[in-house]
Structures are given as structure tokens and as C-alpha cells.
VEXPAPA-787970 format. One record per residue: residue in three letters; x, y, z of N, C-alpha, C in turn. Coordinates in pm, whole numbers, padded with zeros to 5 digits, always signed. Atoms other than C-alpha are relative to their C-alpha. Layout:
BEGIN
ALAXYZXYZXYZ/...
# end
This chain:
BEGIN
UNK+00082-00120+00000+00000+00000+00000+00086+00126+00000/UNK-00055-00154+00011+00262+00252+00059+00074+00013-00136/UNK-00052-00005+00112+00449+00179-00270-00094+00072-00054/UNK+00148-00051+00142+00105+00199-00499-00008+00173+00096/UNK+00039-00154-00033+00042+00541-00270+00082+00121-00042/UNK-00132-00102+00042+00408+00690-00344-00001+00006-00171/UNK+00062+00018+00127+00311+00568-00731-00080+00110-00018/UNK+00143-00043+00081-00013+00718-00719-00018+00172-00050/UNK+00014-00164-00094+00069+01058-00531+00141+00077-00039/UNK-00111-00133+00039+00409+01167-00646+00107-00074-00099/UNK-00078+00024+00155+00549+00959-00992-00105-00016-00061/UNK+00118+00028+00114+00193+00957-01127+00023-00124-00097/UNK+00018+00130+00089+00180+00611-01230-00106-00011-00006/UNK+00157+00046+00059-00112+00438-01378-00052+00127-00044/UNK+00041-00124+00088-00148+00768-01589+00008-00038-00099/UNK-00047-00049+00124-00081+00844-01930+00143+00075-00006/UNK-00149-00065+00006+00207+01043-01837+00091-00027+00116/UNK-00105+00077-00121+00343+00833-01554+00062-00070-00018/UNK-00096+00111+00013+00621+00607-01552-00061-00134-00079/UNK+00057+00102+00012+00526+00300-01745+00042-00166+00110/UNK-00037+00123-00072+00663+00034-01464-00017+00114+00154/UNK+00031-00064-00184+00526+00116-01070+00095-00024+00031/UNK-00122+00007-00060+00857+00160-00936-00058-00042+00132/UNK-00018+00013-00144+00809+00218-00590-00126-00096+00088/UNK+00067+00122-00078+00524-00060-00538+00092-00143-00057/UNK-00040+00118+00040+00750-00300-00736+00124-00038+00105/UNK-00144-00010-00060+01048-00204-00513-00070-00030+00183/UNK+00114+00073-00088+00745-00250-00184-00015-00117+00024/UNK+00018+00144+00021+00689-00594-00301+00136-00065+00009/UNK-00124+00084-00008+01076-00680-00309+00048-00018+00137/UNK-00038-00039-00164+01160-00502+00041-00091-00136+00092/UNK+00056+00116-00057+00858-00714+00167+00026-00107+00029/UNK-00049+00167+00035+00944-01067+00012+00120+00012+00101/UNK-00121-00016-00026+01285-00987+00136-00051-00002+00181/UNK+00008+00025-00201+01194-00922+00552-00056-00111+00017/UNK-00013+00111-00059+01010-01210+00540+00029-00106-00013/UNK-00114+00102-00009+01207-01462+00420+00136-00008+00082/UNK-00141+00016-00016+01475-01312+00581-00069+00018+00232/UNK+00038+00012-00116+01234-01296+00931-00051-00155-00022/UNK+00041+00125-00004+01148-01641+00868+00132-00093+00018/UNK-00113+00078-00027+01517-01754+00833+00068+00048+00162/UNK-00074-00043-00094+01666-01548+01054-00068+00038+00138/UNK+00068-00123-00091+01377-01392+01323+00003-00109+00162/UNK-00052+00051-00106+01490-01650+01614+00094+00009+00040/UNK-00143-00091-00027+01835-01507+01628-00036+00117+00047/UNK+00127-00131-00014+01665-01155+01594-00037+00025+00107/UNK+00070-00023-00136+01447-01190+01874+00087-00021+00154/UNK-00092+00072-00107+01695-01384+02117+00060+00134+00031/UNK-00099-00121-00032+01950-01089+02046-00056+00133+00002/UNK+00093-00087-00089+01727-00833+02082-00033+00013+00141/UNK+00033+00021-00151+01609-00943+02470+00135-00010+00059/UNK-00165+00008-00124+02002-00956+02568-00001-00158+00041/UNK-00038+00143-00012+01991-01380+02560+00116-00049-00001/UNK-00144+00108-00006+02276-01592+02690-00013-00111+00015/UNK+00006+00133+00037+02341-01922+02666+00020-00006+00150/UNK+00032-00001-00110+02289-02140+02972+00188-00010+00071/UNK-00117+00033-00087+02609-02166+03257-00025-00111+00061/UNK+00021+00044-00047+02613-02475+03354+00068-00054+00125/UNK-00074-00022-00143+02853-02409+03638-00086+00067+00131/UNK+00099-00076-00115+02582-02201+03810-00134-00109+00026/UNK+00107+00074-00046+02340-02401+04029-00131-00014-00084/UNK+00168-00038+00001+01999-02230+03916-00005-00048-00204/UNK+00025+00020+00167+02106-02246+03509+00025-00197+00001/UNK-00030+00134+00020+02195-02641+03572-00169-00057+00037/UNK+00113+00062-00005+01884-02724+03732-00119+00052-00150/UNK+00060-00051+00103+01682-02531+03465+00004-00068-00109/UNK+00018+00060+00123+01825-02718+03232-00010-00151+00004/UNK+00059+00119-00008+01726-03060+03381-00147-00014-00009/UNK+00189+00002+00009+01349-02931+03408-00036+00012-00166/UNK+00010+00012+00156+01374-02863+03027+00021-00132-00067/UNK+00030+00154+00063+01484-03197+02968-00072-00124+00041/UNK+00102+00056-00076+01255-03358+03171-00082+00023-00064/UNK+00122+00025+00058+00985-03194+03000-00024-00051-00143/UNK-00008+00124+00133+01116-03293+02656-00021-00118+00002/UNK+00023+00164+00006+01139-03614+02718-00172-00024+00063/UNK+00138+00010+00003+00738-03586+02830-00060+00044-00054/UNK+00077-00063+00125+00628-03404+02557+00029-00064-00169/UNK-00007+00117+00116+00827-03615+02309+00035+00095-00092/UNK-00054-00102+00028+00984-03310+02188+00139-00017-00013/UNK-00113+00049-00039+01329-03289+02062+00093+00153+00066/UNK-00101-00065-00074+01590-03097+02276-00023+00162-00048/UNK+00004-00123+00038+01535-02718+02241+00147+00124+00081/UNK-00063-00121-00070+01810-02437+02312-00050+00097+00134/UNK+00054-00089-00135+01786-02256+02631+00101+00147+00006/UNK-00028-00126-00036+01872-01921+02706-00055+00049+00123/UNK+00056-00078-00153+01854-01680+03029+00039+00167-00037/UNK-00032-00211+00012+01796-01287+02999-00023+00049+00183/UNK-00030-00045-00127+01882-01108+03306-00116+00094+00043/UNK+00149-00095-00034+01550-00971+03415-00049-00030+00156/UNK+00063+00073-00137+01389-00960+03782-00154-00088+00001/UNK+00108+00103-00017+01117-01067+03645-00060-00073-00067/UNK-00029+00123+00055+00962-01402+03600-00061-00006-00090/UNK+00030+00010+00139+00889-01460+03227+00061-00078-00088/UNK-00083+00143+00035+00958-01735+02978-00021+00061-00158/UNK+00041+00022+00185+00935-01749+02565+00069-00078-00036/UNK-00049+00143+00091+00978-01988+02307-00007+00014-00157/UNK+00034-00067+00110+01060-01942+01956+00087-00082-00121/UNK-00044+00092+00092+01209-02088+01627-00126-00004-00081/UNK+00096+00027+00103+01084-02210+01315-00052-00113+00003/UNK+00048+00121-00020+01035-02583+01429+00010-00002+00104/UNK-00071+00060-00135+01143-02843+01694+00178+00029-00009/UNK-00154+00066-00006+01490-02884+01574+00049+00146-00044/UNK-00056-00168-00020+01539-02483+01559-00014+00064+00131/UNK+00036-00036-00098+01347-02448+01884+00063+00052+00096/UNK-00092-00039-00088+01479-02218+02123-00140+00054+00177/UNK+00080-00035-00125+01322-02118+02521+00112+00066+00064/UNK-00107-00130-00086+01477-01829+02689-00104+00043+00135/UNK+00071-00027-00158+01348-01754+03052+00081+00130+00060/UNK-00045-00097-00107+01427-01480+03305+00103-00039+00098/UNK-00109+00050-00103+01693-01454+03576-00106-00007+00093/UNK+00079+00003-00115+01382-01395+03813-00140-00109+00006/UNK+00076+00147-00053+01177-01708+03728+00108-00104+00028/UNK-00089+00095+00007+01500-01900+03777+00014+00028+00210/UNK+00012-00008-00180+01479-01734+04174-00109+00028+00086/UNK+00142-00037-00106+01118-01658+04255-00049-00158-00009/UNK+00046+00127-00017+00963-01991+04194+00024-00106+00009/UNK-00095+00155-00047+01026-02369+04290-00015-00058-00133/UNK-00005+00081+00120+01096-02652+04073-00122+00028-00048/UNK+00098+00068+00091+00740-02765+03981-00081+00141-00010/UNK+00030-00094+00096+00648-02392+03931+00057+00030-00133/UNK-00087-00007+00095+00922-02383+03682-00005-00121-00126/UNK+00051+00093+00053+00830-02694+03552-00150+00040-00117/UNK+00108-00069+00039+00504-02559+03453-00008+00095-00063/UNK-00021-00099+00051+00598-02238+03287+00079-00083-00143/UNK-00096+00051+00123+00852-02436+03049-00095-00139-00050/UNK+00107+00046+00071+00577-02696+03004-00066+00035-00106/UNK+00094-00064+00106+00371-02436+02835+00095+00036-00116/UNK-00103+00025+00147+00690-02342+02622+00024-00058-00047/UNK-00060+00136+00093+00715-02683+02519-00106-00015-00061/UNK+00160-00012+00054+00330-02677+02423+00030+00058-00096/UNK-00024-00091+00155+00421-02383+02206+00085-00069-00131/UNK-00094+00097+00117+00681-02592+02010-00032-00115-00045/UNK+00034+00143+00095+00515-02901+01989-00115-00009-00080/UNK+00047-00056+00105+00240-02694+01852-00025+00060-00109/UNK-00081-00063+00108+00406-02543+01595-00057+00153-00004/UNK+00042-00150+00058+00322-02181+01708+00087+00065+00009/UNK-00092-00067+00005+00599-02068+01733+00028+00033-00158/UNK+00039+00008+00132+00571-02092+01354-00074+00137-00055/UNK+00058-00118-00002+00340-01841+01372+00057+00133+00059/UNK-00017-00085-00095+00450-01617+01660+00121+00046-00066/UNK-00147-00116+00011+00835-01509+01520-00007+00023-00148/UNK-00011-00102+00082+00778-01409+01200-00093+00134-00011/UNK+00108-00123-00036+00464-01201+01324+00071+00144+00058/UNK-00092-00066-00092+00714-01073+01599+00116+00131-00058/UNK-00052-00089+00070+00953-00939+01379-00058+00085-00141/UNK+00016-00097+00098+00781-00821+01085-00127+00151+00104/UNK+00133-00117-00086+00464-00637+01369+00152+00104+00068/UNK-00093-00083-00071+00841-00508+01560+00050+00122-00143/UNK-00038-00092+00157+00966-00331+01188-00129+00095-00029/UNK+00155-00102+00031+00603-00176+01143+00025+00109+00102/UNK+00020-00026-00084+00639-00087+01487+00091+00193-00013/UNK-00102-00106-00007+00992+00118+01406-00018+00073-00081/UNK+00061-00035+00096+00851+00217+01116-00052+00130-00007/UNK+00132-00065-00074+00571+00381+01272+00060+00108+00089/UNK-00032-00110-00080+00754+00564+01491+00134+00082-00054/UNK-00111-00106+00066+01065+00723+01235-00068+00069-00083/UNK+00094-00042+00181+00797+00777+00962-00036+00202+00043/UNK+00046-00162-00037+00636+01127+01184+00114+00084+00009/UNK-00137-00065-00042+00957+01220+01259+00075+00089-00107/UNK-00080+00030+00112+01118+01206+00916-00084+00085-00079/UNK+00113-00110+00089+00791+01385+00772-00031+00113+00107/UNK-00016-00179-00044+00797+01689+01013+00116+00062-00019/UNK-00099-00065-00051+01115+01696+00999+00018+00116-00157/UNK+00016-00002+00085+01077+01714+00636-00047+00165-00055/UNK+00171-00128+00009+00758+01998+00670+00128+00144+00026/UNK-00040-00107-00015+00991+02214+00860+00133+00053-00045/UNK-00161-00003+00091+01339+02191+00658-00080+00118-00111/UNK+00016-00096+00094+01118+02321+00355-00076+00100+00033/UNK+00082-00115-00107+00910+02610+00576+00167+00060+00020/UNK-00138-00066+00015+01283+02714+00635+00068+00072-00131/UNK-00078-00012+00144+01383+02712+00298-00037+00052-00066/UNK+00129-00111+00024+01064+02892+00195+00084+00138+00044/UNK-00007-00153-00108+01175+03214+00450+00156+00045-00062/UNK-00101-00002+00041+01556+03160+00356+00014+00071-00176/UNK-00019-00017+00119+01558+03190-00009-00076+00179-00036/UNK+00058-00107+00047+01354+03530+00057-00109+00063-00014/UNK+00101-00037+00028+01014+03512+00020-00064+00032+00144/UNK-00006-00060-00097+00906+03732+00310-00120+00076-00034/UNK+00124-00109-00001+00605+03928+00135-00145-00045+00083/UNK+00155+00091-00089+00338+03634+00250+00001+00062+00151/UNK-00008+00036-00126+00480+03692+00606-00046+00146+00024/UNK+00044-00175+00003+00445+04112+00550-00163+00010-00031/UNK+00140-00008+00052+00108+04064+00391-00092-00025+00142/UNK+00062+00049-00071+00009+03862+00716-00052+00138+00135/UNK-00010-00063-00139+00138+04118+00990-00033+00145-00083/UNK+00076-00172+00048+00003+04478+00799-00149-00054+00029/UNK+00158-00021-00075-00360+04397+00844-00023+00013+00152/UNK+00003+00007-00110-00299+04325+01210+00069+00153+00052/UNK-00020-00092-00042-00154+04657+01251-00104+00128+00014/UNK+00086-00093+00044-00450+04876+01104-00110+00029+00111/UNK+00102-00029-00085-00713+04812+01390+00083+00109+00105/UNK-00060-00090-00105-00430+04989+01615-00011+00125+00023/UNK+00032-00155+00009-00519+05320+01478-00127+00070+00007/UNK+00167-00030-00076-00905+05285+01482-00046+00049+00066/UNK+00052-00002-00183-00970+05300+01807+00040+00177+00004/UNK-00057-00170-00038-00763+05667+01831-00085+00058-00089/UNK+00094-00092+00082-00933+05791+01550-00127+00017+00010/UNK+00179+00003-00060-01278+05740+01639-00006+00095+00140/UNK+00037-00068-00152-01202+05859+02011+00048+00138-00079/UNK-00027-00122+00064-01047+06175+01817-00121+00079-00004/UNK+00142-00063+00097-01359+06229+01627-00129+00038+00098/UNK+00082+00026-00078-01587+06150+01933+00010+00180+00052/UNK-00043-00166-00050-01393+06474+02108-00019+00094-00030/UNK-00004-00078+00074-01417+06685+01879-00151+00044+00028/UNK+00142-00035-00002-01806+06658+01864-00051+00039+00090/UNK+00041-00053-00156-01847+06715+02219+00040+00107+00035/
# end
């Protein structure tokens, strides 16, 4: 939609005297194809390194057990082995993401690894194993990253177009043209004299 709009609204395509090839929806449609193949290959890396994800320590108590409750629940879900990760957060929160099983990754918090007991923890990475052996994760990370790109999108786009508005409003005043701005402020001067002249006139009569 924004290609065909940049087409429609400022190379006059689909005219008579517009470009004969829609550039900037053809070049729309490539950008597109392009994020999500390349959020479909890549948007489980992406996301991981985005949240600040590390791989587990299995010198530290809390990341060793963690990663026996994960394989515990694999092996009861019949699931194969998924990557684990830990983001340093206080608080407790889990996700699960990849394009399959055998991409599958589960990244948890530092603060569900110390607020809750085993078989709470158990239970949280249960449901992340649900997600993977449901294949929504399938769904969920290329949504993730292409809804996060809209997102940034969305918020450089106003930016980029005021910034735009007021570069050429500058460039307007710069180059000279100063009569619009004279034209504006002379009418606003004229009532100033009204007023005296009338009380003048008033005086006079009396």
C-alpha cells in the first residue's frame, strides 16, 4: 500500500504520463518478500538478540537445574531438545521461539530461575514446550519481527515527515520570500489606529 500510494501521489503512475513500470510498489513488493524470508530464516536469532539472551552456565546451580526441568519436559512431551537461554530480568517470564522443533529455542528470566520452585518452573517451560510441539511458534516469530519493523517504522515515519515539513518552511523564509509573512502582519496593525481615531472624532463633537 505505501508503494502503490508513493506511485499514485508523487510519480503519477497508472497515468498516461506516468512512468510505465510502478517503481516504488515494485520495489514495496521486493523489500517485503525480502523481511520475510529473511524474518522467517533469521527472526529466532533476531528476537533472542534483541532481549540480551545468553546461553545457559552450567557451572551455576539455578542455570543447571533449569536445564534438567527442560529436559525432563522434553522427554514428556516427546519433543526434541530445544536451546535454552537466560535474559537477566527480575522478572519471571519465559518465551519460546524458532521455526520448528529442531530450531526451537526457550529463553526464561533470571527472576523465574529465583522466585519460583521446581514444579512452578516446571510448569511455565511446560507451556513453552506446548508452544513448540504446537508449531506456534511458527506463527509467533515471524509475526514478531515483521509487527516489531512496522512498529519502528511507525515511529521514524512522523519524525522524518515533520522533519521534512519544517526543513522546507525554512527554505521557503531563507531563499527570501518574506512578502506572504508582510502581507500577514500589515492587516494586524491597522485596527491599532481605529480606536484613536474614532475617540479623536468623538472629542471633537463634544
Amino acid at each position: 500500500m505505501i508503494g502503490f500510494a508513493v506511485d499514485y501521489l508523487y510519480l503519477d503512475a497508472f497515468t498516461p504520463h506516468g512512468p510505465p513500470v510502478p517503481i516504488a510498489t515494485l520495489s514495496a513488493l521486493a523489500f517485503a518478500t525480502f523481511t520475510a524470508l529473511s524474518a522467517f530464516s533469521y527472526g529466532s536469532d533476531w528476537i533472542l538478540r534483541s532481549v540480551g539472551a545468553q546461553k545457559l552456565d552450567i557451572e551455576l546451580p539455578e542455570h543447571r537445574e533449569l536445564h534438567n526441568v527442560v529436559t525432563e519436559m522434553a522427554l514428556a512431551s516427546g519433543c526434541l531438545m530445544p536451546k535454552i537461554f537466560v535474559v537477566f530480568d527480575p522478572a519471571p517470564n519465559a518465551l519460546a521461539t524458532g521455526r520448528d522443533e529442531k530450531s526451537s529455542a526457550i529463553c526464561v528470566t533470571s527472576g523465574l530461575l529465583a522466585l519460583p520452585n521446581r514444579e512452578e518452573t516446571q510448569g511455565v517451560v511446560a507451556h513453552e514446550m506446548a508452544h513448540i510441539r504446537n508449531n506456534d511458534i511458527l506463527v509467533m516469530m515471524p509475526v514478531s519481527v515483521l509487527l516489531g519493523g512496522d512498529v519502528l517504522l511507525a515511529d521514524c515515519a512522523p519524525d522524518s515527515l515533520f522533519g521534512a515539513r519544517k526543513g522546507r518552511g525554512a527554505g521557503f523564509v531563507r531563499r527570501g520570500h518574506r512578502g506572504s509573512a508582510d502581507r500577514v502582519r500589515r492587516p494586524a496593525e491597522i485596527p491599532r489606529a481605529g480606536p484613536s481615531r474614532r475617540l479623536g472624532e468623538m472629542t471633537e463633537n463634544d
